[in-house]
C-alpha positions in Angstrom: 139.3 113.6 89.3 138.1 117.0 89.8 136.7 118.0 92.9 133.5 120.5 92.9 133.0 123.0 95.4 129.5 122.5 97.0 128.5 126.5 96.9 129.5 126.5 93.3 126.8 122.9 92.9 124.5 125.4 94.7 124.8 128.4 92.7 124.6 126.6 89.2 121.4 124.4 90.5 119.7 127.5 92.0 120.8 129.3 88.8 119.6 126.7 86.4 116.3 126.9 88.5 115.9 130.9 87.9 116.2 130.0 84.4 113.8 127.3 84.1 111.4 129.9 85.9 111.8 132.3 83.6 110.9 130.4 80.9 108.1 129.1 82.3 107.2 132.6 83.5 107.2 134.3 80.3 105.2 131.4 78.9 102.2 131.6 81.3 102.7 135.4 80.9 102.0 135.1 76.9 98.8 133.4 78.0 98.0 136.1 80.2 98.4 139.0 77.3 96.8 136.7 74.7 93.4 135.4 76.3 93.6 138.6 78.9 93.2 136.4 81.6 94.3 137.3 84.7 94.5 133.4 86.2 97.4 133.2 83.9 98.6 136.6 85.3 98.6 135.0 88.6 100.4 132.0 87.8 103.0 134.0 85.8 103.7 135.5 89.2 103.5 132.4 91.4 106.1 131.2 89.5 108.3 134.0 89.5 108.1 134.0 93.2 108.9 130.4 93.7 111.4 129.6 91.0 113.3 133.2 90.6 112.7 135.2 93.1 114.6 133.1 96.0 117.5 133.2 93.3 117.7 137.1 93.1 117.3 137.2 96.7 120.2 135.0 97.7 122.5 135.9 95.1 121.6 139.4 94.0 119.9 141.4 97.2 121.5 139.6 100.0 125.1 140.8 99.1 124.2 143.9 98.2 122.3 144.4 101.5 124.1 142.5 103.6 121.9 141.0 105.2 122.9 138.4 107.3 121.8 134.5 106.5 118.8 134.4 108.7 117.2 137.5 107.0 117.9 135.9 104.0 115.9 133.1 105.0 112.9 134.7 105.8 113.2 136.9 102.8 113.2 133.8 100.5 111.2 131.9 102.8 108.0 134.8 102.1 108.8 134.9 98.3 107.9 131.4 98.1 104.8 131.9 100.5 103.9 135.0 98.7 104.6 133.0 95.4 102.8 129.8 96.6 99.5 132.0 97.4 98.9 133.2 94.3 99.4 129.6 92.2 96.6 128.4 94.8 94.5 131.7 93.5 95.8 131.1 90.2 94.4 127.3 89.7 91.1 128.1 92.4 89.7 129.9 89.7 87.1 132.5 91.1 
């Protein structure tokens, strides 16, 4: 039986999550540069904060800045605020 280290779980989940936002991101933006509408602008952005973003942050900016884990935190912690925010502008509409 082989035994899986739980950060390398982690990394391939949060991984396969950055790529599944991705997808999803460069979908909603097509919408955005075919109908020109900038609701679909906003959600391609939403989702990059929420499902990339927190990805790039622990894995790509974190090491390189050292920050320490609770900085990290907050760092993800406002991309998915940040990322949240404009989904809620995104489906309001107006």
């Amino acid at each position: 039986m082989t035994v899986v280290d739980a950060a390398t779980v982690l990394f391939v989940t949060a991984a396969a999550t950055a790529l599944a936002g991705i997808a999803v991101t460069a979908v909603a933006y097509q919408g955005y540069r075919r109908h020109n509408s900038a609701m679909m602008r906003y959600l391609a952005v939403g989702i990059a904060f929420v499902a990339v973003a927190p990805f790039c942050i622990s894995y790509g900016l974190a090491p390189l800045a050292g920050l320490d884990d609770a900085t990290t935190l907050l760092a993800v912690l406002c991309a998915n605020v940040a990322g949240l925010l404009a989904l809620v502008y995104s489906l309001d509409g107006t």
